[in-house]
BAFI-3210 file (N, C-alpha, C; in Angstrom, 3 decimals, decimal comma, padded with zeros to 6 digits):
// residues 148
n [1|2|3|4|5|6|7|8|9|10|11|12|13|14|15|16|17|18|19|20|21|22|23|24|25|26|27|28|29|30|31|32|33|34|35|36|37|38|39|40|41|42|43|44|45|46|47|48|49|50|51|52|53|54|55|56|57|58|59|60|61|62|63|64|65|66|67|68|69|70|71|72|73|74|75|76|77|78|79|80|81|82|83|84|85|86|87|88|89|90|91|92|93|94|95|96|97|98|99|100|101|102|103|104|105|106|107|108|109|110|111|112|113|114|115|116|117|118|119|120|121|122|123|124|125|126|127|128|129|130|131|132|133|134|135|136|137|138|139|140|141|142|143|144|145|146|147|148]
n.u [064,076|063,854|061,449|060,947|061,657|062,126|063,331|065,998|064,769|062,196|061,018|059,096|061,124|061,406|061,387|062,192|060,379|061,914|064,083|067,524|066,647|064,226|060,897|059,986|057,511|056,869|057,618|057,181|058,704|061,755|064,028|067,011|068,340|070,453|070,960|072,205|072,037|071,723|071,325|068,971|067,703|066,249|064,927|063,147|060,945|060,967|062,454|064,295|065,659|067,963|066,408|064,144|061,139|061,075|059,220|058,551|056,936|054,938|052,875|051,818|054,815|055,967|057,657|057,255|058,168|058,493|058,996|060,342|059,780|057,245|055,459|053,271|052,998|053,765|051,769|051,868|050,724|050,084|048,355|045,374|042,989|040,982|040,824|043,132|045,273|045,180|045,191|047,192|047,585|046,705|043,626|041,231|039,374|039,319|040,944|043,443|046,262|047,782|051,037|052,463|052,838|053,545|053,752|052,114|050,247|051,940|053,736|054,003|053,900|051,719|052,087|050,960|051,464|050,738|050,139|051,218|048,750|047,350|044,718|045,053|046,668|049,510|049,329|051,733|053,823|056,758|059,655|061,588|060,137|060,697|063,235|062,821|060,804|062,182|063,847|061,459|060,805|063,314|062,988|060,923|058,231|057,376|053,716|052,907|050,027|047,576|046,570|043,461]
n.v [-054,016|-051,969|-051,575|-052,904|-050,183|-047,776|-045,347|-044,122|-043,251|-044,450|-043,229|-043,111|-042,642|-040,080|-039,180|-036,164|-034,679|-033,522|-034,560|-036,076|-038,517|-039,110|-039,656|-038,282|-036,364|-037,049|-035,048|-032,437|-029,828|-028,789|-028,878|-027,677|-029,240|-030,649|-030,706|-032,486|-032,460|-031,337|-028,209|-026,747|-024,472|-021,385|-019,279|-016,616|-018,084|-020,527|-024,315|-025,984|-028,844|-031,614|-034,036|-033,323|-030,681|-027,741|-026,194|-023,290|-021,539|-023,013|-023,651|-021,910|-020,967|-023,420|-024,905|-027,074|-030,454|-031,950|-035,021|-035,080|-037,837|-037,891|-036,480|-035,566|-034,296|-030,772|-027,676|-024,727|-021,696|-018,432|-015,736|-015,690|-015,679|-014,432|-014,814|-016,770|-015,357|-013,164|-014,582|-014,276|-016,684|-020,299|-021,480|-021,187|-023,401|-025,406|-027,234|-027,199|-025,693|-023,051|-021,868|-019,272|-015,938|-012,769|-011,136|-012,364|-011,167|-010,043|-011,581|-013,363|-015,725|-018,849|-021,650|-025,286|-027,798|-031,354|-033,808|-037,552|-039,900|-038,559|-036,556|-033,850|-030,606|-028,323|-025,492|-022,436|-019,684|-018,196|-016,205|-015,895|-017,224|-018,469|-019,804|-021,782|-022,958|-023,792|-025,917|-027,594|-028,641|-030,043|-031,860|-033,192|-032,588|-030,688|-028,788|-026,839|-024,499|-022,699|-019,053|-018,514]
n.w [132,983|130,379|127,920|124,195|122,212|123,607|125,001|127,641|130,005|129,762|127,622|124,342|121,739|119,439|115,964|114,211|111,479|109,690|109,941|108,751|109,550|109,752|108,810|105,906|103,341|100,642|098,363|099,234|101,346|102,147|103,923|105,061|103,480|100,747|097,958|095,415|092,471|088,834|088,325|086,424|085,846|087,485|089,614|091,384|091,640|090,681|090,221|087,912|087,899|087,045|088,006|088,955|089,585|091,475|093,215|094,625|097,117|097,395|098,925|102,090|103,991|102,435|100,153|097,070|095,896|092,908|091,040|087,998|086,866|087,475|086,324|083,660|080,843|080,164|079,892|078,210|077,596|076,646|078,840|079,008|080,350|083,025|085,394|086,036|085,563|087,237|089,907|092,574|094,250|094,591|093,983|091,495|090,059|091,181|090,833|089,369|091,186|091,911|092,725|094,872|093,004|092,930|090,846|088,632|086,887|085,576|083,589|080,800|080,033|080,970|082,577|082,767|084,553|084,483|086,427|086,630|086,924|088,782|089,701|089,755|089,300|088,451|088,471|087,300|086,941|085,854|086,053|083,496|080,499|078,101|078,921|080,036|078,534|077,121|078,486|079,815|076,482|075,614|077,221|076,474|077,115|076,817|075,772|074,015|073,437|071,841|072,115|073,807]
ca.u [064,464|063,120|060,423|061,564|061,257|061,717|064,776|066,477|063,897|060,874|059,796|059,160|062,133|060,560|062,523|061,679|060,193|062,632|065,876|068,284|066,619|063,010|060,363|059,727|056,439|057,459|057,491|057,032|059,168|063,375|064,505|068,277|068,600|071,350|070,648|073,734|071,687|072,362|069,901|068,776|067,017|066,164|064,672|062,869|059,285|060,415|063,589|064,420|067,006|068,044|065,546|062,889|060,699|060,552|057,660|058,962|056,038|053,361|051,945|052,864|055,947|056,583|057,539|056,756|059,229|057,898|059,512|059,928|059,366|056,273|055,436|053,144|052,987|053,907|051,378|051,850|049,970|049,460|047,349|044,002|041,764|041,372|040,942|044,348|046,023|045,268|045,791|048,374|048,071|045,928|042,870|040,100|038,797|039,516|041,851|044,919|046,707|048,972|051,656|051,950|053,503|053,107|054,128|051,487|049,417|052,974|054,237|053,886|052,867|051,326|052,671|050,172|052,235|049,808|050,945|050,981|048,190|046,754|043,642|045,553|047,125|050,140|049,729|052,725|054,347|058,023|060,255|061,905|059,367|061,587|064,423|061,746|059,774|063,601|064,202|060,950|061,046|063,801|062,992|060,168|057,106|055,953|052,682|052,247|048,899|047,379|045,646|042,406]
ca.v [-053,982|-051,219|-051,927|-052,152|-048,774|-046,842|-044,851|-044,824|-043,206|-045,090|-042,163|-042,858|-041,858|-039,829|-038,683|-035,385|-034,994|-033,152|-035,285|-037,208|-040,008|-039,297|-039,500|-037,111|-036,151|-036,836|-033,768|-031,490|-029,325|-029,595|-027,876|-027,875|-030,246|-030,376|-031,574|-032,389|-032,412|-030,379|-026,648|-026,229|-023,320|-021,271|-018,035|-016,869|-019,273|-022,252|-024,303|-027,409|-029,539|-033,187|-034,729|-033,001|-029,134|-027,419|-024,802|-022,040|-020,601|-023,778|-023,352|-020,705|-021,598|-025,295|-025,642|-028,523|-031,097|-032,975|-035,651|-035,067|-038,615|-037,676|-035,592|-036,296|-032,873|-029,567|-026,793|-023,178|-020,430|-016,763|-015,692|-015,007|-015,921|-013,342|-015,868|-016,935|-013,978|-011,807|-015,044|-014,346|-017,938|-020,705|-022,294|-021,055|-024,484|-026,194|-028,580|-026,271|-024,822|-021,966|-021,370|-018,064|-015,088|-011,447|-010,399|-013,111|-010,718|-009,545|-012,620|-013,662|-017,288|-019,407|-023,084|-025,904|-029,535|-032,518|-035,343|-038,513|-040,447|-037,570|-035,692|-032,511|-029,863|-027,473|-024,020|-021,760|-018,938|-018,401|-014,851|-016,242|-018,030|-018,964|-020,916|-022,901|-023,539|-024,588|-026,751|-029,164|-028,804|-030,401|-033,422|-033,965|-032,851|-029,291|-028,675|-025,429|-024,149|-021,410|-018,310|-018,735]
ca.w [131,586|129,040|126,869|122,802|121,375|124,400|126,202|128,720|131,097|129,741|126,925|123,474|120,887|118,214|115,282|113,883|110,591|108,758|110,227|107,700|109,843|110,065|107,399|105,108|102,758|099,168|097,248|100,606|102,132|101,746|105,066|105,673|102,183|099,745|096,718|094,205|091,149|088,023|087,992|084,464|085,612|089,009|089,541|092,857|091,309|090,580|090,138|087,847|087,922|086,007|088,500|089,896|089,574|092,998|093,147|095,524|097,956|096,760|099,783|102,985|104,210|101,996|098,667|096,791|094,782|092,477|090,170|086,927|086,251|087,654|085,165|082,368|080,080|080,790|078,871|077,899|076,771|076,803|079,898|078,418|081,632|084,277|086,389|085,758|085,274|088,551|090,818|093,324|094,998|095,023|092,659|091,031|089,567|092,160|090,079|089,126|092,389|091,501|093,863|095,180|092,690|092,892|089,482|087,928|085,819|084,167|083,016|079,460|079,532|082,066|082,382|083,826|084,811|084,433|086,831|086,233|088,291|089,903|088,963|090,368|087,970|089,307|087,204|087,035|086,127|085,720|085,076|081,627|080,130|077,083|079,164|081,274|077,700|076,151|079,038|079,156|075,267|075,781|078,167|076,075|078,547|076,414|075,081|073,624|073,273|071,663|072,861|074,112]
c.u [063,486|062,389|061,045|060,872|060,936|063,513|065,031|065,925|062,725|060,210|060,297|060,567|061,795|061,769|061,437|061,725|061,050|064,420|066,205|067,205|064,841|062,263|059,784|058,651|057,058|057,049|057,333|058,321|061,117|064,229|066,143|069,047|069,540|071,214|072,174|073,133|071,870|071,451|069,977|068,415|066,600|065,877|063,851|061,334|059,253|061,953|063,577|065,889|067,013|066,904|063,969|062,681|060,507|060,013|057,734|057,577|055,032|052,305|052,726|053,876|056,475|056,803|057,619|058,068|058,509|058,824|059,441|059,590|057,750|054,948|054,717|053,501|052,791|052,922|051,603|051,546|050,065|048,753|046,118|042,952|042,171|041,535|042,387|045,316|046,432|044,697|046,667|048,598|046,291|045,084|041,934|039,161|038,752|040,160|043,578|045,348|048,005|049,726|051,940|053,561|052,564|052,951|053,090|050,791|050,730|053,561|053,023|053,710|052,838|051,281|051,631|051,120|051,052|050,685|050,386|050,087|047,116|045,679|043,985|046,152|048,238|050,449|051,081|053,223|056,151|058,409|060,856|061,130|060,229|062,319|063,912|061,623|061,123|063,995|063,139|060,850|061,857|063,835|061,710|058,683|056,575|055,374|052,162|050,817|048,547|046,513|044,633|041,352]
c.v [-053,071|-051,903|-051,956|-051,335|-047,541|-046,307|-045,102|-044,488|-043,483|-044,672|-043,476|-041,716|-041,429|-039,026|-037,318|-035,534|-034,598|-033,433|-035,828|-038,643|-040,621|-039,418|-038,252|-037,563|-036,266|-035,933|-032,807|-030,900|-029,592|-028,634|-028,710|-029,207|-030,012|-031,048|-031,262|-032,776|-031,220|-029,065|-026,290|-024,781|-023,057|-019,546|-018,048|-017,693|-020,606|-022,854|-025,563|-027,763|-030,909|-033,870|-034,148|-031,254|-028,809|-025,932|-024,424|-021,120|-021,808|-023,760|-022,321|-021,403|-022,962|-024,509|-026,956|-029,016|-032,006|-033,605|-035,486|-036,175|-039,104|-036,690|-036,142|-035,799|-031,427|-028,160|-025,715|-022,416|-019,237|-016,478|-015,201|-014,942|-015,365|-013,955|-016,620|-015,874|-012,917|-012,882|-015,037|-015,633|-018,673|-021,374|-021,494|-022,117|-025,450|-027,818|-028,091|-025,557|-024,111|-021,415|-019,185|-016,705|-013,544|-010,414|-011,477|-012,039|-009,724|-010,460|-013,025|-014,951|-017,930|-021,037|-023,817|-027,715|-030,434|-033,456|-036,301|-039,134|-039,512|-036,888|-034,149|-031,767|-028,749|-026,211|-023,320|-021,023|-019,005|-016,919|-014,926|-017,697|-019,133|-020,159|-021,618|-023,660|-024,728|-025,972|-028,295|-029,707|-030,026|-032,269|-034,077|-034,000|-031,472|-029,232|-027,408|-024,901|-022,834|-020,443|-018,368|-017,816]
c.w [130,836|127,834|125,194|122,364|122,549|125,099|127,176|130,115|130,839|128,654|125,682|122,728|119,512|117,336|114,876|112,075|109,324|108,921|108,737|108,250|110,121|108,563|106,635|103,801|101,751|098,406|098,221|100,890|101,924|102,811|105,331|103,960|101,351|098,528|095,339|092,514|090,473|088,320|086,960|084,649|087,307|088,731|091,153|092,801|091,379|090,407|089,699|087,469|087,243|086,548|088,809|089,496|091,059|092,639|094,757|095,698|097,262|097,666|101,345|103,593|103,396|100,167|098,585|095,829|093,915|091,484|088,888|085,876|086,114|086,709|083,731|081,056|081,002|079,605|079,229|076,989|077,086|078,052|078,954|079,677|082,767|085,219|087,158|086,255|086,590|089,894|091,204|093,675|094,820|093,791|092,755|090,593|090,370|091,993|089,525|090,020|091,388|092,745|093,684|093,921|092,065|091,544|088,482|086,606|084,703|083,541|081,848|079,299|081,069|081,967|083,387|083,544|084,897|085,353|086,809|087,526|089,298|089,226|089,026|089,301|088,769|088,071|088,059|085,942|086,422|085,621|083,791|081,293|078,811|077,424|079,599|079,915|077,529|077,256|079,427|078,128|075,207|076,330|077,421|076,258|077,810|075,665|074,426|073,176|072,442|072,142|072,823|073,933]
res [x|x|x|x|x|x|x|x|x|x|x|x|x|x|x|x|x|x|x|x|x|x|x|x|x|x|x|x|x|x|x|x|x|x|x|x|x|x|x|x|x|x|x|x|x|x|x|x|x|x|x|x|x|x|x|x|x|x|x|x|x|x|x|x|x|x|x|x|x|x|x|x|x|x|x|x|x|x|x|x|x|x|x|x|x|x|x|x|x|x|x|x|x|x|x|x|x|x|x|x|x|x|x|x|x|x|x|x|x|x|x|x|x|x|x|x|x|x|x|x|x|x|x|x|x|x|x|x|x|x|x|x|x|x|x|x|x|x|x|x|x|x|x|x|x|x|x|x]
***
């Protein structure tokens, strides 16, 4: 008789991590995924929808999902900090990760998400800064700042 939790030649039955049936990283990765929520907004940076922001390239190969109930405030300002500004990818502070975009030092405002719970910070840029602003405006989550 086979052991419980084993096949039918003795192995281990491991699911893979990105099955319908395996577990999956919350906010990680959305390989093969369909999601039937609304898209307020979508460009090749970032993409939100009724539920959730997904940050396209957050790290090499993954984007990230995060909840927007997760979500405490969303701020935006001007780029003033070089620091900022002429990051392609990654942190300088070692508290704000900026996923990876090439056109960063041409974009006209620079959006940082606060999440709830977390000491972490997810900066971002966007290509229409306007419809992003109009759309957390909207939900309630933007902080506008002024130039620094």
């Amino acid at each position: 008789m086979a052991a419980a939790g084993r096949g039918r030649r003795g192995l281990r039955q491991f699911r893979f991590a990105g099955s319908a049936q395996g577990r999956r990283r919350p906010g990680y990765g959305s390989f093969g995924r369909q999601d039937v929520m609304s898209t307020r907004y979508k460009d090749k940076l970032i993409e939100v929808s009724d539920e959730a922001v997904t940050f396209i390239n957050y790290f090499p190969l993954f984007n990230r999902r995060v909840p927007l109930s997760r979500i405490e405030r969303v701020n935006v300002a001007p780029p003033s900090d070089a620091s900022v500004q002429w990051r392609l990818w990654g942190t300088s502070d070692g508290r704000t990760w900026f996923p990876l975009d090439w056109k960063r030092r041409t974009r006209d405002k620079i959006f940082v998400a606060f999440l709830r719970g977390s000491w972490g910070r997810i900066g971002f840029t966007v290509e229409d800064s306007r419809k992003v602003a109009g759309v957390f405006r909207d939900r309630g989550l933007l902080h506008e700042t002024a130039s620094g």
